[in-house]
C-alpha angles and dihedrals in degrees: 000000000000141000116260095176134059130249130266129222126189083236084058088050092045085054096056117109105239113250086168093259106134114225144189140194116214118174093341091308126116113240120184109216119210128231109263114260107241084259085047096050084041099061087044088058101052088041086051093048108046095045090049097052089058095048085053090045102056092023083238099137155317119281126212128199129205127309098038112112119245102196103211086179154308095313102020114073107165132180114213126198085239141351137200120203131181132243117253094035090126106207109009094106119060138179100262091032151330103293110210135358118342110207092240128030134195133225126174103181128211124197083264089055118031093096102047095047087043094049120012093029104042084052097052090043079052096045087054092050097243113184105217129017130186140186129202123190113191097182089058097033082234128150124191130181137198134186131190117262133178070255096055127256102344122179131269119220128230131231097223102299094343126113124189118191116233092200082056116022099185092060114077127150139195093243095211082075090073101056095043 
């Protein structure tokens, strides 16, 4: 079928006077993307803190929390609950946003979003070879993790209600403590 509208690039978003809409492109395609419920900005926030405090820390990295853009590519900004990008990627931060793959990417889903950040998203953070990828659920109190294979993002179990992180072996959590 073809295309009646036209295509977005992040370029055309980053024009766009800000009316304090938040938006998204995600393969080529406008998304608006809803203020965070109090539960919602909460869990970021743990998440966000928890994972900064142990960039600092370690002096592994800078951590950036929703609703920073992360620019995939051309046709794919995204804005991630919260990112986590290396130091000595030169370049990769700028000044208006995080310009090309972090190695670990956020997402807190809502009922509005759960598809999207379990399907479209997790392919394009795939397709961008993002290292780790993780996905809270605060409404039903659920963490998944997934980390990058020669087979793609593939999950990471848990120990009980333990994560460790495969990007960074020496941070692991009890996930209950994000949903209290």
């Amino acid at each position: 079928m073809p295309r009646t509208t036209p295509m977005t690039t992040a370029d055309d978003l980053r024009s766009r006077p800000d009316d304090g809409t938040i938006f998204e492109v995600v393969s080529t395609e406008l998304v608006t993307r809803e203020k965070p419920s109090k539960k919602h900005d909460q869990v970021i926030e743990r998440v966000h803190s928890q994972l900064s405090a142990h960039a600092d820390e370690g002096d592994l990295g800078a951590v950036f929390r929703w609703p920073w853009p992360v620019e995939l590519s051309r046709y794919d900004l995204v804005r991630p609950d919260v990112a986590f990008v290396a130091w000595g990627r030169d370049g990769v931060i700028g000044v208006d946003g995080v310009r090309g793959a972090p190695e670990l990417i956020v997402e807190v889903t809502s009922p509005e979003t759960r598809e999207r950040d379990l399907g479209e998203k997790k392919r394009l953070y795939q397709w961008a070879k993002v290292f780790e990828y993780w996905v809270v659920d605060p409404d039903e109190q659920a963490f998944q993790a997934f980390t990058r294979t020669k087979y793609g993002l593939q999950p990471i179990l848990l120990e009980g209600t333990m994560f460790r992180s495969v990007l960074m072996p020496d941070l692991s959590f009890d996930v209950k403590t994000l949903f209290r």
